[in-house]
C-alpha positions as CSV (number, residue, x, y, z in Angstrom):
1,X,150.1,152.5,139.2
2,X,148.6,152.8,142.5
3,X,145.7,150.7,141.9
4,X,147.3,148.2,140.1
5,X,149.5,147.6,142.8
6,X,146.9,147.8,145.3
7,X,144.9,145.2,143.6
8,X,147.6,142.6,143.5
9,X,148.3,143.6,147.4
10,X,144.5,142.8,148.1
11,X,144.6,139.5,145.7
12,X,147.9,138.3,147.9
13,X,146.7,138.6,150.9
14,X,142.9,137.1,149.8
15,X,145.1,134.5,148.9
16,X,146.9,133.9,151.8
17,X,143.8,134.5,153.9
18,X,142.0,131.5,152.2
19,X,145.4,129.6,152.2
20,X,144.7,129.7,156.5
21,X,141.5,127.9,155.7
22,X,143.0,125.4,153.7
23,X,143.2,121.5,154.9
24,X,147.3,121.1,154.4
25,X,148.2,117.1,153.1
26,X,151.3,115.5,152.5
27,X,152.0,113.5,149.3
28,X,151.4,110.4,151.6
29,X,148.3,111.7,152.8
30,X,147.2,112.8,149.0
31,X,148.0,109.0,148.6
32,X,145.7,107.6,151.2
33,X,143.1,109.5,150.3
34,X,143.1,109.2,146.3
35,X,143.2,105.6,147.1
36,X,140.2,105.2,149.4
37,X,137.9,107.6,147.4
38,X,139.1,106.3,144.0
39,X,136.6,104.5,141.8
40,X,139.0,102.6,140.1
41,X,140.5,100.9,142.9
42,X,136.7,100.8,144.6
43,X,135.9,98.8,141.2
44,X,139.4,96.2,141.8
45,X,138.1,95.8,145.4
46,X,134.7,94.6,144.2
47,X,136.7,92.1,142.0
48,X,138.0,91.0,144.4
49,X,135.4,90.0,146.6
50,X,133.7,88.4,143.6
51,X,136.8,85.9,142.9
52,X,137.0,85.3,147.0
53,X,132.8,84.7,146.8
54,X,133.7,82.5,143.5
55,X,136.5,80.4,145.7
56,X,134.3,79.7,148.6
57,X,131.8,78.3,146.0
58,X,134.4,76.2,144.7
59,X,135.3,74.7,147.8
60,X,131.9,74.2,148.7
61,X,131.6,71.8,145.7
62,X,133.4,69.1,147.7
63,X,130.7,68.7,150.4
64,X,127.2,67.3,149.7
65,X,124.2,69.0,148.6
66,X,120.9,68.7,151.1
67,X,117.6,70.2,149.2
68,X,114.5,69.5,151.1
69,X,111.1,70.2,149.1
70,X,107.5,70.7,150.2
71,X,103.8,70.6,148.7
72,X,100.5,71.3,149.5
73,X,97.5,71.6,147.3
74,X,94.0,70.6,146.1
75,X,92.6,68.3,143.3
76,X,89.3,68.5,141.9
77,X,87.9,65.7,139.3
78,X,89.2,63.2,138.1
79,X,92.7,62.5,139.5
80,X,95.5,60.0,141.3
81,X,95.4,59.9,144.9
82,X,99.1,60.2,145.9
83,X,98.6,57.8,148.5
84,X,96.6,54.7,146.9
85,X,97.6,55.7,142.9
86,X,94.1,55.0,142.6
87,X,91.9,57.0,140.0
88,X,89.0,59.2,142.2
89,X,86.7,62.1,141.5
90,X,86.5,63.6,144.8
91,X,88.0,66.8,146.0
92,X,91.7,65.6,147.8
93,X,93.5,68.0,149.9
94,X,97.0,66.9,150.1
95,X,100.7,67.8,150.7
96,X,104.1,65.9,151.4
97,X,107.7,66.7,151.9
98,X,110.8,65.2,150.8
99,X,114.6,65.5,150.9
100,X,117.5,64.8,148.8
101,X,121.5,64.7,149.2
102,X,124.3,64.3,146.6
103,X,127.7,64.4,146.9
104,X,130.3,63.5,144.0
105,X,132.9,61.0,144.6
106,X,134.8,61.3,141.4
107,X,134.5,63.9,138.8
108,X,138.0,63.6,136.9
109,X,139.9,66.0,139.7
110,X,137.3,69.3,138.2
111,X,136.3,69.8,141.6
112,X,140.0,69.7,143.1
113,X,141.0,71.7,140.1
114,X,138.2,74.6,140.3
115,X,139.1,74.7,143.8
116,X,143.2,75.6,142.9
117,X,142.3,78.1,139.5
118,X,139.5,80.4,142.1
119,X,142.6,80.7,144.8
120,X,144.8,81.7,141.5
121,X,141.9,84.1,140.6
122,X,141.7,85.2,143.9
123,X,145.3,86.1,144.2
124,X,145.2,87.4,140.5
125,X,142.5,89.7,141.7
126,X,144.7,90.8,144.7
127,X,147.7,91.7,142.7
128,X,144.9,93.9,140.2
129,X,143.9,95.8,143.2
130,X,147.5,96.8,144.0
131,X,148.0,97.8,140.4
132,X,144.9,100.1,140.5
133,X,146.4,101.7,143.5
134,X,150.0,102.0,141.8
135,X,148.3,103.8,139.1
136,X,146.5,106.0,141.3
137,X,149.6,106.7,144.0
138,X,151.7,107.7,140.6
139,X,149.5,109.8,139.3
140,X,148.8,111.6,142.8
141,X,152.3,112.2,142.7
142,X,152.3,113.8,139.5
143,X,149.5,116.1,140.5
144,X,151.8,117.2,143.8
145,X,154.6,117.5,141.8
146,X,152.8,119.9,139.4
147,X,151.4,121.8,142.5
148,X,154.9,122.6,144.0
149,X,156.5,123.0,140.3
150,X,153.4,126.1,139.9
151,X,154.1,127.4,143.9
152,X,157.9,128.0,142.6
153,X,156.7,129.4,139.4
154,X,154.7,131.7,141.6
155,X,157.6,132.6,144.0
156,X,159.6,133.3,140.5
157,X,157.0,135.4,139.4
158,X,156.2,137.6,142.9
159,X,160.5,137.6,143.2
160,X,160.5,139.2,139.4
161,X,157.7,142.0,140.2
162,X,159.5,142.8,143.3
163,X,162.5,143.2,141.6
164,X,161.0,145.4,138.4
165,X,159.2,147.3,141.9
166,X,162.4,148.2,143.2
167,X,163.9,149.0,139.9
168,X,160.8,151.2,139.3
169,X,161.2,153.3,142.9
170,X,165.1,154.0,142.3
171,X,164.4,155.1,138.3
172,X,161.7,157.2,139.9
173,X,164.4,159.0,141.8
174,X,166.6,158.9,139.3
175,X,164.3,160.7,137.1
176,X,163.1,163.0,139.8
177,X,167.0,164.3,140.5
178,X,167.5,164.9,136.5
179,X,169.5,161.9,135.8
180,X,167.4,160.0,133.9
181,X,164.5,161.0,131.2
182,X,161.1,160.0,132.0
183,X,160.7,157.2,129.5
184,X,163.0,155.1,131.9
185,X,160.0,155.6,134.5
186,X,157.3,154.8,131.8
187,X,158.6,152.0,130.4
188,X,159.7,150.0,134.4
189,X,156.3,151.1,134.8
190,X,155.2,149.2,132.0
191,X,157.0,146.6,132.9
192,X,155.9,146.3,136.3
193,X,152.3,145.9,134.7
194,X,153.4,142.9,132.7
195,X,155.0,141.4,135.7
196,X,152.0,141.6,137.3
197,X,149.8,140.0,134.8
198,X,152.3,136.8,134.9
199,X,152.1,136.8,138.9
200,X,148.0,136.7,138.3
201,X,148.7,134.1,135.4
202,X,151.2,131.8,137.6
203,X,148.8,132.1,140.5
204,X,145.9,130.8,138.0
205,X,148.3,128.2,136.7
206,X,148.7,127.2,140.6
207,X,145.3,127.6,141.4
208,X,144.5,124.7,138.5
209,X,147.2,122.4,139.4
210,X,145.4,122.4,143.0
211,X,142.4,121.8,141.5
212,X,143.6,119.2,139.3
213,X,144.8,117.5,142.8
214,X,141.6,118.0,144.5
215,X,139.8,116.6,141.5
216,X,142.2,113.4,141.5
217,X,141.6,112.9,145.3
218,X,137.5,113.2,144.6
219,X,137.1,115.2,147.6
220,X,133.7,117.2,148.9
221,X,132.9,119.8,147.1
222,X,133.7,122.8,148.6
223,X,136.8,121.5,150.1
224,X,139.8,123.8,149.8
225,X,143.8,122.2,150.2
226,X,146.9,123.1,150.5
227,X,150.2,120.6,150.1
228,X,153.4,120.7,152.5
229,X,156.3,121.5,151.0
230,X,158.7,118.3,151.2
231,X,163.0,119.1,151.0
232,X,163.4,117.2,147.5
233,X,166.9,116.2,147.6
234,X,168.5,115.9,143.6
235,X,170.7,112.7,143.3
236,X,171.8,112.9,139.8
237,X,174.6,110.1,140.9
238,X,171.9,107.5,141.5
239,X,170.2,107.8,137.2
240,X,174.0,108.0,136.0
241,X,175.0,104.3,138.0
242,X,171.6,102.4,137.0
243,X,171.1,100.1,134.4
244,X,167.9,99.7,132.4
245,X,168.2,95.7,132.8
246,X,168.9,95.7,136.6
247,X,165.7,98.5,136.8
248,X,163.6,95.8,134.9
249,X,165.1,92.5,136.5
250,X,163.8,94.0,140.1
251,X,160.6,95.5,139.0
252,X,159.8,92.2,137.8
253,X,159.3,90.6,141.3
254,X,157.9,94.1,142.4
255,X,155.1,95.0,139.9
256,X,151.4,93.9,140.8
257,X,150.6,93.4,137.3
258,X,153.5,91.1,136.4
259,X,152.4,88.4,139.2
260,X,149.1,88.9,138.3
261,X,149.8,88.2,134.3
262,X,151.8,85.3,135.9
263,X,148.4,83.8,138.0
264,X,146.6,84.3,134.9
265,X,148.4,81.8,133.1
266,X,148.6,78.9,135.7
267,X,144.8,79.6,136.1
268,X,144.0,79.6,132.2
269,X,146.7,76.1,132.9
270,X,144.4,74.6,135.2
271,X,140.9,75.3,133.2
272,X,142.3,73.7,130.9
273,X,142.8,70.4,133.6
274,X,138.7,70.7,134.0
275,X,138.0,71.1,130.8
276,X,139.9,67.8,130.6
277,X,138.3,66.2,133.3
278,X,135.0,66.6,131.7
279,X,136.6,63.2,129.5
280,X,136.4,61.0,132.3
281,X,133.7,58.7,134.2
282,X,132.1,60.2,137.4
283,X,130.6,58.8,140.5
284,X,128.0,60.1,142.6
285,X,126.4,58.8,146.0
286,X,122.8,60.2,146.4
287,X,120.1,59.6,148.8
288,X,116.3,61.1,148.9
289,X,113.3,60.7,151.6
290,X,109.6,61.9,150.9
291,X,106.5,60.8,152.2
292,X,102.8,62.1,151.6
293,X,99.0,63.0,153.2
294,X,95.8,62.7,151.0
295,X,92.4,63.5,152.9
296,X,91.2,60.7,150.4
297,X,92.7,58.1,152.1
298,X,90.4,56.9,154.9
299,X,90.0,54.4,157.8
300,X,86.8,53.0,158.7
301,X,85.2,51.7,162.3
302,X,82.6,49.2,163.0
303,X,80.1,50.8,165.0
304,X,76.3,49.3,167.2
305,X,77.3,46.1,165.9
306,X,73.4,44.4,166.8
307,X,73.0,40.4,166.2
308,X,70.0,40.0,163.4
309,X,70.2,36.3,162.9
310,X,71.6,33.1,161.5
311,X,72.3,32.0,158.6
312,X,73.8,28.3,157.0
313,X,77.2,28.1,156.0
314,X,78.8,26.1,153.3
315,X,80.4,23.9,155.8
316,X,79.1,21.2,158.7
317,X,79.9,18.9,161.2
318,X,81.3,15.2,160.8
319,X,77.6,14.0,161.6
320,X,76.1,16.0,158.4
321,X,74.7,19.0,160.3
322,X,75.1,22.5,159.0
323,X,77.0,25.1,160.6
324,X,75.7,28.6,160.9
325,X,77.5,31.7,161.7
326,X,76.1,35.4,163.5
327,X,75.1,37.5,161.4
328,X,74.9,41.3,162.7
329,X,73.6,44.4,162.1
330,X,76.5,47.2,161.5
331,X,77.6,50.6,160.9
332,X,81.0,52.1,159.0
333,X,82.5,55.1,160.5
334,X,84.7,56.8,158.2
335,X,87.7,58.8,159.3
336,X,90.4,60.2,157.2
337,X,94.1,58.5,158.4
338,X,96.2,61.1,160.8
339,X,98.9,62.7,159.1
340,X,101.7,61.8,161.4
341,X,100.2,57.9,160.5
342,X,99.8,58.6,156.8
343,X,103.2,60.1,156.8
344,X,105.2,57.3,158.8
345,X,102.9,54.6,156.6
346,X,104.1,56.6,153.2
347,X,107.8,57.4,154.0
348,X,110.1,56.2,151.1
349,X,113.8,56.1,151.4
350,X,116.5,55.7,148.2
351,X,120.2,55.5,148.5
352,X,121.6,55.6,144.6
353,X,125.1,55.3,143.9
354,X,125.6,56.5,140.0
355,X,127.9,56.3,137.3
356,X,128.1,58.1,134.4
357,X,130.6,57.2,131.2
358,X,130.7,60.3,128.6
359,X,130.4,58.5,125.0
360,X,129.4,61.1,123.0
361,X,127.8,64.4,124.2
362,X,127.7,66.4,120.7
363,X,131.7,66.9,121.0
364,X,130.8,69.6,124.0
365,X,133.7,68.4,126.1
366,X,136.6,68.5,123.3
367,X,135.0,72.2,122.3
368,X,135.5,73.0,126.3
369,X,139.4,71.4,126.0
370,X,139.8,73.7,122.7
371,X,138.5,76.9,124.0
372,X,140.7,75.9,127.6
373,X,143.6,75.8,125.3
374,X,142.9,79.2,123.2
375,X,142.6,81.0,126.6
376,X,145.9,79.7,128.3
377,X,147.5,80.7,124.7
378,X,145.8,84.3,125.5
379,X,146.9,84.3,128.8
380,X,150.5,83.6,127.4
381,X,150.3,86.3,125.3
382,X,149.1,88.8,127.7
383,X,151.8,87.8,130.6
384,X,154.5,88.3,127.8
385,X,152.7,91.5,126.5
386,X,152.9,93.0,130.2
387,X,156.6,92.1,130.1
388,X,156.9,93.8,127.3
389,X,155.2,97.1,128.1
390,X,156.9,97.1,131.5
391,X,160.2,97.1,130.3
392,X,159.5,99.6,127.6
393,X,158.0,101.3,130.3
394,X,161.6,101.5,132.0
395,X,163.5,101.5,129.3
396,X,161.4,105.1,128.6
397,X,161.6,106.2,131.5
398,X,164.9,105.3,132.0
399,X,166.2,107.9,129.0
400,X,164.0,110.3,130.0
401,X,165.4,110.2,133.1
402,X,168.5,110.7,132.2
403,X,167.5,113.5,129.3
404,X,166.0,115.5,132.7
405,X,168.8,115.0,134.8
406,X,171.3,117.0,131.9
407,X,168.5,119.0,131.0
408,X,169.1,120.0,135.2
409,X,172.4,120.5,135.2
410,X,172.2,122.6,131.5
411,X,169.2,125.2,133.4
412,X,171.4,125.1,136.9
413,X,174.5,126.5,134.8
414,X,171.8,128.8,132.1
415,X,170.4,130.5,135.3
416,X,173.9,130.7,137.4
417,X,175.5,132.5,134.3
418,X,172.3,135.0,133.7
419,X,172.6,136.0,137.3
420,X,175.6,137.4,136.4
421,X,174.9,138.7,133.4
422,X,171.8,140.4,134.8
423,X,173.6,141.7,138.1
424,X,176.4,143.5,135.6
425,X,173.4,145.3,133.3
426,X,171.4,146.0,136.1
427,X,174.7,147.6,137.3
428,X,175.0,149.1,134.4
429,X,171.1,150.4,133.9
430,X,171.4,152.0,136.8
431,X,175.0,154.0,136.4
432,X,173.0,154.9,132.6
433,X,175.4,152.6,131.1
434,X,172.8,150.4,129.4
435,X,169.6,151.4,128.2
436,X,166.1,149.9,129.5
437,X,165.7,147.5,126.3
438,X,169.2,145.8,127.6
439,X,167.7,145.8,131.6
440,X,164.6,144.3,129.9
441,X,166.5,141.6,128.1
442,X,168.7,140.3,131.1
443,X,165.5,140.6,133.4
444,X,163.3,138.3,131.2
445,X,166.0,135.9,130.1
446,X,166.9,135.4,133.7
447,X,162.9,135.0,134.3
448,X,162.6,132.6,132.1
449,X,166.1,130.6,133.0
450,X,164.6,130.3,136.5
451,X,161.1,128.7,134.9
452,X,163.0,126.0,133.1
453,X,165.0,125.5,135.6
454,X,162.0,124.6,138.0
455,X,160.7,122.6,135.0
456,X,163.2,120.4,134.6
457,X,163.4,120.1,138.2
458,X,160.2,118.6,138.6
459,X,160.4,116.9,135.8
460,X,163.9,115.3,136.5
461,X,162.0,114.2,140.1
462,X,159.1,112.7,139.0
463,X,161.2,110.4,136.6
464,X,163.4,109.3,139.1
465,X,160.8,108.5,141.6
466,X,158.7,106.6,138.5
467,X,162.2,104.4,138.5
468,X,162.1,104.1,142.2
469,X,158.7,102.8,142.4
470,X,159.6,100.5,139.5
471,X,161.9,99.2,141.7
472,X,160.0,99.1,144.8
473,X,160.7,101.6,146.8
474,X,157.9,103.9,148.2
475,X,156.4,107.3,146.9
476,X,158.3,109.6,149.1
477,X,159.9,113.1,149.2
């Protein structure tokens, strides 16, 4: 008996040792920090950025496009110079640059259109990422509900073994003085044993539901935490004067996921506007520049130009006499044109304005409008389908709700009457009026009364703070 109890001594204050150590977080702190380390919600963020990077790309469809292009190479053999589009056989070394701009002028509104359904995405995205951390915040509150629900299990189970204990010490004196037999002492020693084991059992039970916590917030490993202990305040009034359709009428202009259903369908609306635009003429205004260098194309110089003669000419003079002309001796330098004169010499400009009539593209535009309209019809589907869920959602939680809440009141008058019942046969056990199986009875029924009672507690608070936050309000204790 000694060692029994001095194990559970040495394992409370272990624990309460390590408890020192422990970081201590509110349930709004548990919030912040399941939502910043959460993958989920790291995953909606990432979404997000995508349909803000897909936006600026649709708006940057309005303005022109500028592409400029370079080249430089060799040719061997037989070949085109670029700059004569003559045939040669010599080696050419050559390059050239060019630019281009387009810009649309009309395109059947697609452009204006993209531009409006990436801002729906966008905001779509927005309202995702404040599901993600709904979901997350709720179920952080579900795990810090379950920690304080196992820390008064704990306290039920420590307040029971203290109880047996001091049941134990006066049978013990009872049974020293003659005035009870020994089995009274062996079986409240017994019993002490057993409520140890459920004090080492709840503690597990607690040490899990902090783990299951610590696990939810994706901490370091190694980390240990503790929560606070909020004053939970039990407003059974508040369930009783709700209505499900009130609940569901607010949370509609309150729920991420609603609004985002919603932006689904005017975006799916307006796909289908581009798909539609594809039907009509567009109009584009481009331009280009290039120019080019060859090493082929060469300039020659007259160079020790000597006189070597006459020679007769085909014409003469009004008297009959011929005419001669100077004839000299000559030679060709060749020198291959400068690029800066090659390229000013070469430079080609075009300014091309363009339209373009769809006749008949292999029915690609009317299979865009068809597929358009089988995604808005989807996205119809799924905003009503999220209506749906939500207010069976409510209407759920709603009843069970109000199934906790009398479930509540049921344990609050269970335990209140086995109080009472356990006070008179503990006053009874210990005048020898009632034997130990009767003590044993009261003590566990009253045990357990106080467990369900702290069950439907919890459970009673966690579904009226899911209607709450169905209507708005914020996660709080």
């Amino acid at each position: 008996m000694k060692k029994i109890g001095l194990v559970t001594t040495l394992v409370l204050i272990s624990f309460a040792t390590m408890s020192q150590q422990k970081r201590i977080l509110s349930l709004q702190e548990c919030i912040e920090i399941a939502v910043e380390n959460n993958l989920s919600v790291q995953r909606s963020e990432l979404n997000l950025q995508s349909a803000e990077v897909n936006l600026l790309q649709s708006q940057a469809q309005r303005y022109p496009t500028l592409n400029a292009n370079g080249n430089y190479g060799y040719n061997w053999g037989r070949g085109i110079d670029p700059t004569t589009n003559q045939f040669t056989t010599q080696r050419i070394n050559f390059n050239g640059v060019s630019a281009s701009s387009s810009m649309p002028i009309i395109n059947g509104l697609q452009t204006t259109n993209s531009i409006k359904q990436s801002k729906l995405n966008r905001d779509a995205s927005q309202y995702d990422l404040k599901k993600s951390i709904n979901d997350i915040s709720l179920n952080t509150a579900l795990n810090y509900l379950n920690v304080i629900f196992n820390k008064e299990l704990l306290e039920n189970a420590r307040f029971q073994l203290e109880s047996s204990q001091q049941q134990l010490d006066r049978t013990k004196k009872l049974v020293e003085s003659g005035a009870l037999p020994i089995s009274n002492e062996l079986q409240l020693v017994s019993q002490v044993a057993t409520n140890e084991v459920a004090l080492v059992n709840a503690q597990n039970n607690l040490d899990l539901a902090l783990l299951a916590l610590k696990q939810s917030l994706l901490l370091q490993p190694g980390q240990e935490i503790d929560i606070e202990i909020p004053e939970i305040d039990i407003d059974q009034a508040e369930i009783e004067n709700s209505r499900i359709i009130d609940i569901y009428n607010e949370a509609l202009s309150q729920m991420p996921e609603i609004q985002s259903a919603d932006l689904r369908v005017k975006s799916a609306d307006l796909g289908l506007d581009v798909s539609k635009g594809g039907m009509f003429p567009t109009l584009n205004l481009s331009g280009s520049m290039s120019t080019n260098y060859s090493d082929a194309f060469k300039d020659f110089a007259i160079i020790n130009a000597t006189p070597s003669g006459l020679s007769p000419t085909v014409f003469e003079t009004a008297s009959g006499e011929a005419i001669f002309e100077q004839e000299f001796d000559f030679e060709l330098q060749e020198s291959t044109v400068p690029l800066s004169t090659q390229y000013d010499n070469n430079l080609s400009k075009r300014l091309t304005l363009s339209l373009n009539i769809p006749i008949m593209n292999g029915f690609r535009t009317r299979s865009d409008i068809q597929r358009s309209k089988i995604a808005l019809q989807q996205a119809e589907i799924a905003s009503t389908e999220q209506r749906n869920i939500l207010y069976q959602t409510i209407e759920s939680s709603y009843r069970n709700a109000v199934a906790a809440a009398k479930t509540f009141s049921a344990s609050q008058r269970q335990v209140e009457s086995l109080e009472e019942t356990f006070r008179a046969v503990e006053n009874q056990y210990n005048n020898g009026a009632a034997n130990f199986t009767d003590y044993q009875v009261a003590s566990n029924n009253l045990f357990q009364a106080r467990t369900d009672l702290s069950r439907a507690k919890y459970d009673f608070v966690f579904k009226q703070k899911v209607l709450e936050f169905y209507q708005g309000k914020a996660l709080t204790f």
